[in-house]
Structures are given as C-alpha cells and as structure tokens.
DSSP file (Angstrom, degrees, kcal/mol; ACC not computed):
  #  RESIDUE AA STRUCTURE BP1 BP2  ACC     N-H-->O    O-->H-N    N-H-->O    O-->H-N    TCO  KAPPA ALPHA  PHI   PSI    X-CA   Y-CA   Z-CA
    1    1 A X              0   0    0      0, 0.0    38,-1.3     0, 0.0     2,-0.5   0.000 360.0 360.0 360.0 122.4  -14.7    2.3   19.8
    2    2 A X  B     -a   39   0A   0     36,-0.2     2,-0.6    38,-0.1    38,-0.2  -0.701 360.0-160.5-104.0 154.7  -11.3    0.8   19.3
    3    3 A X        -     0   0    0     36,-1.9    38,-0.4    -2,-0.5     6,-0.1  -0.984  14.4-167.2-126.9 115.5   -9.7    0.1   16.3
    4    4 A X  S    S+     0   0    0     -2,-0.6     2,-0.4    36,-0.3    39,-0.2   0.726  76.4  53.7 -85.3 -42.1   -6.9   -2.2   15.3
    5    5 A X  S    S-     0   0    0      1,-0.1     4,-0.5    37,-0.1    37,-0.0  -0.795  72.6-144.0 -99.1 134.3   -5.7   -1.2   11.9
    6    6 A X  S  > S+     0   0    0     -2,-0.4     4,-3.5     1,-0.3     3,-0.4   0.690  94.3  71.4 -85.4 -13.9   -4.9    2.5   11.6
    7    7 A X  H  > S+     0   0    0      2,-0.2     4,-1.1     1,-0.2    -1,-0.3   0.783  94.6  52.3 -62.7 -22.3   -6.3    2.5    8.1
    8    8 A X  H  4 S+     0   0    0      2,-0.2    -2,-0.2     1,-0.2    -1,-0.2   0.712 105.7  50.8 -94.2  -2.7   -9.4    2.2    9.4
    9    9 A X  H >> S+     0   0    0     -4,-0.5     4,-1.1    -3,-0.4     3,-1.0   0.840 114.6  47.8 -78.4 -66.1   -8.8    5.2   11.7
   10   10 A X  H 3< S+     0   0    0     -4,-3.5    -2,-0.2     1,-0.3    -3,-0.1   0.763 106.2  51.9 -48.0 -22.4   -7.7    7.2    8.5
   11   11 A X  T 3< S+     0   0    0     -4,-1.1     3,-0.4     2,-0.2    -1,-0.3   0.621 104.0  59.7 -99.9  -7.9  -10.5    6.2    6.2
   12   12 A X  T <4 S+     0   0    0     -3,-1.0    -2,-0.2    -5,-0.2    -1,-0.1   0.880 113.0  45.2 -78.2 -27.5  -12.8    7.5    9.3
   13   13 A X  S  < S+     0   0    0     -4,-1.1    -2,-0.2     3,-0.0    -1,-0.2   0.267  86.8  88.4 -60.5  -6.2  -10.8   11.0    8.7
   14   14 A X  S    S-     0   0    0     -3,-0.4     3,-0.1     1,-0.1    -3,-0.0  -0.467  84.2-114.2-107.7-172.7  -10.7   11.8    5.2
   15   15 A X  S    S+     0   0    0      1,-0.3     2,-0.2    -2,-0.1    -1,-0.1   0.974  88.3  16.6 -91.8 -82.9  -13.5   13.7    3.7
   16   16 A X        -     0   0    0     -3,-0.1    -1,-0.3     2,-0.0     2,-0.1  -0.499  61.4-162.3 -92.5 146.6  -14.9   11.1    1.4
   17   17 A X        -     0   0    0     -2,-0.2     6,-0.6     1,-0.1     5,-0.2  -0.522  23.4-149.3-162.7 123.5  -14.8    7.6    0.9
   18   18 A X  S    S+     0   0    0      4,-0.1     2,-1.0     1,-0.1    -1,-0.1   0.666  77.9  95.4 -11.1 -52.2  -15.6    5.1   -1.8
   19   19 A X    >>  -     0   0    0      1,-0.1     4,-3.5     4,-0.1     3,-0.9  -0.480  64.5-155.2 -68.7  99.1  -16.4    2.6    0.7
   20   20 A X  H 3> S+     0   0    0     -2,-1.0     4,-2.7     1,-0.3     5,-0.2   0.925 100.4  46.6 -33.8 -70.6  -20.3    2.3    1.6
   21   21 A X  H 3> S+     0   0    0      2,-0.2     4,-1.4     1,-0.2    -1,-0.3   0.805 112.0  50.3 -49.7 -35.5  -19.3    0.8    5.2
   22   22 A X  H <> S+     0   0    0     -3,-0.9     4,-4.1     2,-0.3    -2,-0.2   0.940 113.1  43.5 -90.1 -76.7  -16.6    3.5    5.8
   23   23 A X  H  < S+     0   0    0     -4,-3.5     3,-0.2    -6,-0.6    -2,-0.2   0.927 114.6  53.3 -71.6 -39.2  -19.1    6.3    4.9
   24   24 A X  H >X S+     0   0    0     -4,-2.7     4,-2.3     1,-0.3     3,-1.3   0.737 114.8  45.8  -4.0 -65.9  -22.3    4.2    7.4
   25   25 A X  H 3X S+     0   0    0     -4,-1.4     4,-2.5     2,-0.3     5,-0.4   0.887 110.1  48.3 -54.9 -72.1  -19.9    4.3   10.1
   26   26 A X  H 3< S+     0   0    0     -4,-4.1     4,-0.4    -3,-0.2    -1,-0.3   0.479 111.3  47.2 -76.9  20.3  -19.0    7.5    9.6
   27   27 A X  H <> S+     0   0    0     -3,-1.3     4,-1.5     2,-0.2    -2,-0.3   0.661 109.1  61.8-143.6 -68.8  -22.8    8.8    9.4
   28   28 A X  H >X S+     0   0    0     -4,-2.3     3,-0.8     2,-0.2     4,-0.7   0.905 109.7  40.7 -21.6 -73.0  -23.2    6.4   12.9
   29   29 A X  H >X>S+     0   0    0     -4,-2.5     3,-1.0     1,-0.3     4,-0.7   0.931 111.1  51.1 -73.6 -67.3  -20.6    8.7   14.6
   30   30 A X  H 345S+     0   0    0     -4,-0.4    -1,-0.3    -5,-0.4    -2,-0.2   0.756 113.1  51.2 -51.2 -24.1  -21.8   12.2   13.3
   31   31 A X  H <<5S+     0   0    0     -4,-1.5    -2,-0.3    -3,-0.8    -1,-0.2   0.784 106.2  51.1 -83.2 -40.6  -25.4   11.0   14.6
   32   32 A X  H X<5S-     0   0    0     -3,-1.0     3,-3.6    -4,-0.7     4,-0.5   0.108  99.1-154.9-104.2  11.6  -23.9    9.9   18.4
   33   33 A X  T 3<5 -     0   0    0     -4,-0.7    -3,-0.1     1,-0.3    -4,-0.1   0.751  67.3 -24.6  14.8  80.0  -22.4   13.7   18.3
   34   34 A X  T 3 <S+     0   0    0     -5,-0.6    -1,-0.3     1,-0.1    -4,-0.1   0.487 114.0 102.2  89.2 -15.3  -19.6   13.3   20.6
   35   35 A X  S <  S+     0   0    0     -3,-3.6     2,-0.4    -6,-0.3    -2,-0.1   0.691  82.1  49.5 -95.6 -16.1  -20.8   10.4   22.7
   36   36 A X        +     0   0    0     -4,-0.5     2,-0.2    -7,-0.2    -2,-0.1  -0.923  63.1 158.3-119.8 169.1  -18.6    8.0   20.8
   37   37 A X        -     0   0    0     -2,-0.4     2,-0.3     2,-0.0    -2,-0.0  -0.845  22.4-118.8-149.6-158.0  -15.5    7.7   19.8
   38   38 A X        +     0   0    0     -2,-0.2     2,-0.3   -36,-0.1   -36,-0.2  -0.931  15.2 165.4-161.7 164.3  -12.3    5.9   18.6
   39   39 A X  B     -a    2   0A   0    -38,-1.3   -36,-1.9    -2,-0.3     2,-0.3  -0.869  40.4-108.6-144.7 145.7   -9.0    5.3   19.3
   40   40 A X        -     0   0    0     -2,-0.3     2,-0.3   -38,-0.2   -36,-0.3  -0.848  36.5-170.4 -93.2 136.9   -6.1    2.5   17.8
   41   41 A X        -     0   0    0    -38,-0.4     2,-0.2    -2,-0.3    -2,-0.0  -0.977  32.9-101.5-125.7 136.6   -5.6    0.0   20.7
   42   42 A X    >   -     0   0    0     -2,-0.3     3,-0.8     1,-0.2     5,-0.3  -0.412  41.2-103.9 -53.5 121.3   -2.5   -2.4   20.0
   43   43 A X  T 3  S+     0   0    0    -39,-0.2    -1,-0.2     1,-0.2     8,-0.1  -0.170  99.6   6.9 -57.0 135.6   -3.5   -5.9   18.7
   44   44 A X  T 3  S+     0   0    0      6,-0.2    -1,-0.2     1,-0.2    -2,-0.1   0.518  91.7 130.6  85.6  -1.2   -3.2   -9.0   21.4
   45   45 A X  S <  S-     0   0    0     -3,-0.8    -1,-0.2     1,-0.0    -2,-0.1   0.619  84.2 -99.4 -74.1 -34.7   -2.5   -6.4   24.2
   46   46 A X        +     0   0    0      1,-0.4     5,-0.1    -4,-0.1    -3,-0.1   0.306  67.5 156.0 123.2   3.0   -4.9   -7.5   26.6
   47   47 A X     >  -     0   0    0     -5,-0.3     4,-0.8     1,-0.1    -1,-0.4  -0.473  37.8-150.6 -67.8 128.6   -7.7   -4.8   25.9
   48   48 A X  T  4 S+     0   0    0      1,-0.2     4,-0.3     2,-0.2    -1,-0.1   0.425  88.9  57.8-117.0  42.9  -10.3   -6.4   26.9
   49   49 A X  T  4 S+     0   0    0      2,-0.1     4,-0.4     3,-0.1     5,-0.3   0.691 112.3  50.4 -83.2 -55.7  -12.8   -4.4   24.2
   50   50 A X  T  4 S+     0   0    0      1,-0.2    -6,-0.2     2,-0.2    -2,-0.2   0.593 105.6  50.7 -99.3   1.2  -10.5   -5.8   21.9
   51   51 A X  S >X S+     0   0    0     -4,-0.8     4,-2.9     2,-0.1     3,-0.7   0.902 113.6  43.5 -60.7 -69.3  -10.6   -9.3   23.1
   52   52 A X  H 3> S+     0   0    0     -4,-0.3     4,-0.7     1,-0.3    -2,-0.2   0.436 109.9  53.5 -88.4   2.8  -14.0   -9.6   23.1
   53   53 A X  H 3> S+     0   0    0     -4,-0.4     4,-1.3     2,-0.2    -1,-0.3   0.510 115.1  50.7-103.1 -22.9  -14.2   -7.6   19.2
   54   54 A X  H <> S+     0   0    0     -3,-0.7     4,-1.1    -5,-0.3    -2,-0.2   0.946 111.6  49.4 -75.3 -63.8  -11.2  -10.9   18.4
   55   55 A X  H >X S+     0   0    0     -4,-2.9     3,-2.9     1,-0.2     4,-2.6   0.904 112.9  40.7 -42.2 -70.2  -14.0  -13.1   19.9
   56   56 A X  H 3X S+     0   0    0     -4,-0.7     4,-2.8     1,-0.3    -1,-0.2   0.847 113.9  52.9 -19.7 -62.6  -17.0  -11.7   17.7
   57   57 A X  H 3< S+     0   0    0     -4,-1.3    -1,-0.3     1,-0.3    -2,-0.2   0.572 114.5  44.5 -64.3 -14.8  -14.9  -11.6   14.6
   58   58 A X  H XX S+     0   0    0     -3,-2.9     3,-1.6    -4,-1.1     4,-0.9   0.883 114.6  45.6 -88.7 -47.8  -14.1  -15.5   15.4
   59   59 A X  H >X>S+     0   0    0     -4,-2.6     4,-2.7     1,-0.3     3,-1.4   0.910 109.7  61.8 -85.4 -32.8  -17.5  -16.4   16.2
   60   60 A X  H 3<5S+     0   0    0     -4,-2.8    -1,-0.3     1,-0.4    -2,-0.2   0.679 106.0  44.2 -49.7 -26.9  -18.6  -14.3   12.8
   61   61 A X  H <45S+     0   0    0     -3,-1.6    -1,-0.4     1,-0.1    -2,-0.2   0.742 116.4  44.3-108.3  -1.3  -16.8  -16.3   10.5
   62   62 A X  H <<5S+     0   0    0     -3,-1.4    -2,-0.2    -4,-0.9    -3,-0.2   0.799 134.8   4.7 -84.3 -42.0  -17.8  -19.7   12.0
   63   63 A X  T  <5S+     0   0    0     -4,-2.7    -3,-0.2     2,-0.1    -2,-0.1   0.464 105.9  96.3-138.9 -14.1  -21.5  -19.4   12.6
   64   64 A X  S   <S-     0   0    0     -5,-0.7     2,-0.1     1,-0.1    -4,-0.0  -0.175  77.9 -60.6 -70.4-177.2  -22.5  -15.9   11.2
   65   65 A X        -     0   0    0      1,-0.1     2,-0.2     0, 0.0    -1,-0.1  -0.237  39.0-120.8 -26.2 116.8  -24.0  -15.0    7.6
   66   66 A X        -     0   0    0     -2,-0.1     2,-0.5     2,-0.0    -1,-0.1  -0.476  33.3-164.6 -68.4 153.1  -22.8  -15.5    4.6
   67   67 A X        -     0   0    0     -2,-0.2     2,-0.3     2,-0.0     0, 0.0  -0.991  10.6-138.9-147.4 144.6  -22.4  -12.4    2.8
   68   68 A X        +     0   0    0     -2,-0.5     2,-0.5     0, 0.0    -2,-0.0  -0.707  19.4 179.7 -91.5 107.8  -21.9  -11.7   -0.8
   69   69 A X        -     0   0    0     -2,-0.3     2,-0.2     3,-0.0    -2,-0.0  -0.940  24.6-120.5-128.1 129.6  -19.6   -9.0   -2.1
   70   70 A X        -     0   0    0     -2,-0.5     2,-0.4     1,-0.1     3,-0.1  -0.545  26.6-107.7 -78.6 153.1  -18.9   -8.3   -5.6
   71   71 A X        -     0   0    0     -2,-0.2     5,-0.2     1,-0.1    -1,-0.1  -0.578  33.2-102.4-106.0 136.5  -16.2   -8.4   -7.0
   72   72 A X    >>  -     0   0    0     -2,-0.4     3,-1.1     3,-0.1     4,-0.6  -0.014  23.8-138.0 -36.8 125.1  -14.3   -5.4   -8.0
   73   73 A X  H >>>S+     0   0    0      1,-0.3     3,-2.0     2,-0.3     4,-1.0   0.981 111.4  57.3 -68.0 -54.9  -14.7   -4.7  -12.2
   74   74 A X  H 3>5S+     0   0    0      1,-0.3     4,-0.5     2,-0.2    -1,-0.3   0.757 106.0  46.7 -28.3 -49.3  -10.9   -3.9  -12.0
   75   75 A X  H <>5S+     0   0    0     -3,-1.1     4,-1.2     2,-0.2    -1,-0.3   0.632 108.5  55.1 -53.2 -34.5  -10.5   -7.4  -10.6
   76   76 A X  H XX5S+     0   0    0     -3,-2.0     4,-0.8    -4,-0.6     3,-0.6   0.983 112.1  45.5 -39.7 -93.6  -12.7   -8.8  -13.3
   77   77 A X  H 3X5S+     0   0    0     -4,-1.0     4,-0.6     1,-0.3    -2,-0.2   0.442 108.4  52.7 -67.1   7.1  -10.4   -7.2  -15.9
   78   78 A X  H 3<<S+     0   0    0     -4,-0.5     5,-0.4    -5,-0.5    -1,-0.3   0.872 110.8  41.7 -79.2 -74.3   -7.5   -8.1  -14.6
   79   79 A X  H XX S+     0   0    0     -4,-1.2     4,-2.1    -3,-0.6     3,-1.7   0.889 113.4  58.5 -51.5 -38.6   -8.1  -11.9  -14.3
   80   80 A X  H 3X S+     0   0    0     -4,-0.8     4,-1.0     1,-0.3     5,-0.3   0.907 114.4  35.3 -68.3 -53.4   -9.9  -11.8  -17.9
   81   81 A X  H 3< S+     0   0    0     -4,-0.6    -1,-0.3     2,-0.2    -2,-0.2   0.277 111.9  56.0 -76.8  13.0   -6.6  -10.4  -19.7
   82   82 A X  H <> S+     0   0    0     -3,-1.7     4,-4.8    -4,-0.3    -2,-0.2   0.652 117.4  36.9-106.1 -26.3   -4.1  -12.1  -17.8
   83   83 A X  H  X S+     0   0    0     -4,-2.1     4,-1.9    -5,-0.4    -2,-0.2   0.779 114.5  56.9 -78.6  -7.6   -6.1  -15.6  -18.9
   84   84 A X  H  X S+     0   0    0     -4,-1.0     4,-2.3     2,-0.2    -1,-0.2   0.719 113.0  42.9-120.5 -56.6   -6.8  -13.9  -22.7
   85   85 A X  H  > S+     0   0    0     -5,-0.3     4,-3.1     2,-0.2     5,-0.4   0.963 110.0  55.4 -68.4 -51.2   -2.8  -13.5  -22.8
   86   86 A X  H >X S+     0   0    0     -4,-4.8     3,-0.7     1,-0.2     4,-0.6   0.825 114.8  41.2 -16.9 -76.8   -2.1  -17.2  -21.2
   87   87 A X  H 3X S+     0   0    0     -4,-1.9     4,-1.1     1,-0.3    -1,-0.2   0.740 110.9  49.8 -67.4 -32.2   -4.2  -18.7  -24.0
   88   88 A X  H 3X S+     0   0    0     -4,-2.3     4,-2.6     2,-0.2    -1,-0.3   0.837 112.5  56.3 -87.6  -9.5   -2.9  -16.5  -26.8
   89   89 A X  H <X S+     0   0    0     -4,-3.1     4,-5.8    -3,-0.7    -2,-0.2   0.930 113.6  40.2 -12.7 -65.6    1.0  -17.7  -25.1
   90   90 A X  H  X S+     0   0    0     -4,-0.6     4,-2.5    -5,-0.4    -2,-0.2   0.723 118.3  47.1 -87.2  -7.2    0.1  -21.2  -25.6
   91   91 A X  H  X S+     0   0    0     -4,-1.1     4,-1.5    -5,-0.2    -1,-0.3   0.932 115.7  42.4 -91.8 -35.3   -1.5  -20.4  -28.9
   92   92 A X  H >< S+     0   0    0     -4,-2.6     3,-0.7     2,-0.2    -2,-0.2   0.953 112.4  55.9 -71.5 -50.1    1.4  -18.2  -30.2
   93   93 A X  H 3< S+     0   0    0     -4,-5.8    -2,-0.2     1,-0.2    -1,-0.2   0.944 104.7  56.5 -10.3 -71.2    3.8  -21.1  -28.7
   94   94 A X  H 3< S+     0   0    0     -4,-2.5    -1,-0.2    -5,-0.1    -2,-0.2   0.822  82.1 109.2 -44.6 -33.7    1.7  -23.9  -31.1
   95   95 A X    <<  +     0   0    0     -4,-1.5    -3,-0.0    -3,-0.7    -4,-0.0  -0.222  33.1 159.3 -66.2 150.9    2.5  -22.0  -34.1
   96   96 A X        +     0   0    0      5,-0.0    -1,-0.1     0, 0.0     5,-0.1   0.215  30.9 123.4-147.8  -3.6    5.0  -23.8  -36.3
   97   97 A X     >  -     0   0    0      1,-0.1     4,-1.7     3,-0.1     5,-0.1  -0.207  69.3-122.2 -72.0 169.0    4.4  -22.1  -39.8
   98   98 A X  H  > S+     0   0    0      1,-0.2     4,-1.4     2,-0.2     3,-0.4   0.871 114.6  57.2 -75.4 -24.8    7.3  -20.6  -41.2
   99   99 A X  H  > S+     0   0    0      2,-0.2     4,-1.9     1,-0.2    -1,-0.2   0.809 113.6  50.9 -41.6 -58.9    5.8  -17.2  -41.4
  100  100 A X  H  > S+     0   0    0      1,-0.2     4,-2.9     2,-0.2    -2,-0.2   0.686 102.8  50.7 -46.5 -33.6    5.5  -17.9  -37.7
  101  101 A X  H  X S+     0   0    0     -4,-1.7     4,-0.6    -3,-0.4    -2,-0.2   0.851 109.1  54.7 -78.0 -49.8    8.6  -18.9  -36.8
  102  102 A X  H >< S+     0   0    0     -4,-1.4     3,-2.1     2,-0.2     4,-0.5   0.917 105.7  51.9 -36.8 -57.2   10.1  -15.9  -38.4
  103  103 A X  H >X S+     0   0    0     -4,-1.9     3,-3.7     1,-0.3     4,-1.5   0.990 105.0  56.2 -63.0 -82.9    8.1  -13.9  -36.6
  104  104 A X  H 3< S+     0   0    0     -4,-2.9    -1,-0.3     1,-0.3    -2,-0.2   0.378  91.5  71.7 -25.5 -16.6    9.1  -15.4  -33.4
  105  105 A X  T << S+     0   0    0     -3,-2.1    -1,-0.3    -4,-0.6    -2,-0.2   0.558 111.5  25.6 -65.0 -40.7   12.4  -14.8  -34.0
  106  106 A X  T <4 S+     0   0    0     -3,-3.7     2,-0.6    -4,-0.5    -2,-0.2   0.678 136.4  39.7-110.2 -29.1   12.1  -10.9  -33.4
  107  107 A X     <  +     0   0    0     -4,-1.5    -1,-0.3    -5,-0.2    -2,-0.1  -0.680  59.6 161.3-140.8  99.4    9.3  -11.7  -31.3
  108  108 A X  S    S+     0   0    0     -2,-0.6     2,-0.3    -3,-0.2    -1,-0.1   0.015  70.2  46.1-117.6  20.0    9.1  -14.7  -28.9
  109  109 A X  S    S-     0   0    0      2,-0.0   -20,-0.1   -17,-0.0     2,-0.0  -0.955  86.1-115.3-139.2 170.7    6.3  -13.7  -26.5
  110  110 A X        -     0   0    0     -2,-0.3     2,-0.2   -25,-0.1    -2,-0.1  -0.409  39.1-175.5 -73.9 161.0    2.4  -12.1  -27.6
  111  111 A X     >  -     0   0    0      1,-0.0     4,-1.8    -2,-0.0     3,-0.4  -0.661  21.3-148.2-166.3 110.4    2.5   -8.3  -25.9
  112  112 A X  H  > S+     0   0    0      1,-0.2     4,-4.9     2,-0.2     5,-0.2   0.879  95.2  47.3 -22.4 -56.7   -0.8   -6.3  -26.3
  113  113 A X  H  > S+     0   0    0      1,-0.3     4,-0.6     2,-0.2    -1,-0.2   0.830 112.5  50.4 -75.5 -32.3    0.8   -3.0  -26.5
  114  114 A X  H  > S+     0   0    0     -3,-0.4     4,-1.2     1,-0.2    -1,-0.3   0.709 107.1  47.5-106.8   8.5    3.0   -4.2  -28.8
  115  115 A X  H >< S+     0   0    0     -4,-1.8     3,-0.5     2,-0.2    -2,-0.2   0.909 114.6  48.6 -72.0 -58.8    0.8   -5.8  -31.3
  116  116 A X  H 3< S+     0   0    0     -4,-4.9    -2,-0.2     1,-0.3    -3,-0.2   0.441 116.7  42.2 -89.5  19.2   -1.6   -2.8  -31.4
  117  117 A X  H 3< S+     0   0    0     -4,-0.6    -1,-0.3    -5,-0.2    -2,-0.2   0.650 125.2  30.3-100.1 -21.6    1.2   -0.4  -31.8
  118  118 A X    <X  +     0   0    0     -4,-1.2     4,-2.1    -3,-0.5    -2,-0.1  -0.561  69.8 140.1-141.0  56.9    3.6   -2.2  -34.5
  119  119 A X  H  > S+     0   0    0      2,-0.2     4,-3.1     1,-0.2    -1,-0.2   0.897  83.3  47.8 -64.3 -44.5    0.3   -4.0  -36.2
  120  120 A X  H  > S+     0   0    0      1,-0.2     4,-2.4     2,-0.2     9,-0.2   0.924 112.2  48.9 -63.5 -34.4    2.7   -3.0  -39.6
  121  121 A X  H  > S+     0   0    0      2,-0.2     4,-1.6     1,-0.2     3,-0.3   0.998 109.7  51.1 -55.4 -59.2    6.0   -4.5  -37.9
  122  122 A X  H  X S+     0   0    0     -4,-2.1     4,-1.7     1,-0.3    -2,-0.2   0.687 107.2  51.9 -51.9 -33.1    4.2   -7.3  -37.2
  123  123 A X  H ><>S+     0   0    0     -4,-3.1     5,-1.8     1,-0.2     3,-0.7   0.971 114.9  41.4 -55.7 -56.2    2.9   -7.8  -40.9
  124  124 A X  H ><5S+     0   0    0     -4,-2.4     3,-0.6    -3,-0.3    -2,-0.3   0.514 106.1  59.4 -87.3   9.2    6.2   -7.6  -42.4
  125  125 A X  H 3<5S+     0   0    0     -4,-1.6     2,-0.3     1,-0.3    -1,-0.3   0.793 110.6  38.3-100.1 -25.8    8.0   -9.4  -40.2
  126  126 A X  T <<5S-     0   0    0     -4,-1.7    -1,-0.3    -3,-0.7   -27,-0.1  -0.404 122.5-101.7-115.1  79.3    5.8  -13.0  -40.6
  127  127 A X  T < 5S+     0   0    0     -3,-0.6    -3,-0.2    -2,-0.3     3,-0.1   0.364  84.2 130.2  31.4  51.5    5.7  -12.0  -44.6
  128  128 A X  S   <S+     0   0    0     -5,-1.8     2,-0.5     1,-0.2    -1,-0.2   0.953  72.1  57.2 -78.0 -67.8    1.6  -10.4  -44.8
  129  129 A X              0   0    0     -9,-0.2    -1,-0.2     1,-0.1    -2,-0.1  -0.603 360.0 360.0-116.4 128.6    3.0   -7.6  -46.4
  130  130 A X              0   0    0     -2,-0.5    -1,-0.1    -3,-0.1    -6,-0.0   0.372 360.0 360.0 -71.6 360.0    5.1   -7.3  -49.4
C-alpha cells in the first residue's frame, strides 16, 4: 500500500494510537499477515497506485459521503475562551468609570491568569478595597 505522508507511515509504527482509523488499519494489516504492505512513494511522481489513490481522493470529495467528525474538546475550549476574552476586551475597553480608568492605567488589557492570581491587586488598584 503506498503512502504519501510519512506520518502516516509512523503512526502505522508506534505501539498505540489515539486515532480509531490508525489503530483499524493497523488491525487490517496484522490480519493480511504479511501479504500486505507499505511503503512512502513520492507525491506527483508518476506511481501509478498513487495516481489512481489522487483520483479516488478527488472523486471522494466531489461525489462521496458526507461524514461527520467531532470536533476535538480541546478545539471547543479553545474557541470558547478565546471569544470569552474578546468580549470581556471589548467590555473592559467600554469601561469609563473612574475606578476603571485607574485600573486601566496599571492594567490595559483583561488576562485570565492575571485576574485570578492578583484578584487583591486588582481590588486595590480600581479602589474596592480600603
């Protein structure tokens, strides 16, 4: 079987792998005991296995299935906090009290880390605490 990306040669090597398709594949192979195999053949080369694997892949996204993949939780939280910081940006931006303004002064963009570590700074600096 030839194989264009040499990650996908490496993730056929490693012991374990996260990847459902990865371990299928590699379950396929252990099953044909020896009667397949695979090898990296150079993209665009003229192979003509790997022509006809270009062709497939063409035809796959034009007329095959849709298929549904979820998306990664990591990916979730990532997009959730980066828009959860935007808005609290534009929100910390809007403020115009004077308490605010102070505060903006030592500190002129929001940072998680540094809210929930210097929660006390943050008090005395837009005049909470006395």
């Amino acid at each position: 079987m030839p194989l264009r990306r040499r990650s996908s040669i490496k993730a056929l090597l490693r012991a374990r792998s996260r990847f459902a398709t990865v371990n299928k594949v590699k379950k396929y192979f252990s099953l044909a005991k020896g009667l397949v195999g695979h090898t990296w053949v150079k993209a665009h080369a003229g192979n003509p296995g790997n022509e006809l694997a270009d062709h497939n892949a063409k035809l796959a996204t034009t007329e095959g299935e849709k298929l549904e993949i979820a998306t990664p939780y990591s990916c979730v939280k990532f997009k959730i906090e980066k828009n959860l910081m935007k808005d609290w940006q534009e929100t910390w931006d809007g403020c115009d009290s004077e308490s605010g303004r102070r505060t903006k002064d030592f500190v002129p963009k929001v940072n998680r880390k540094f809210l929930v570590f210097s929660k006390y700074l943050i008090f005395f600096l837009s005049g909470t605490i006395r």
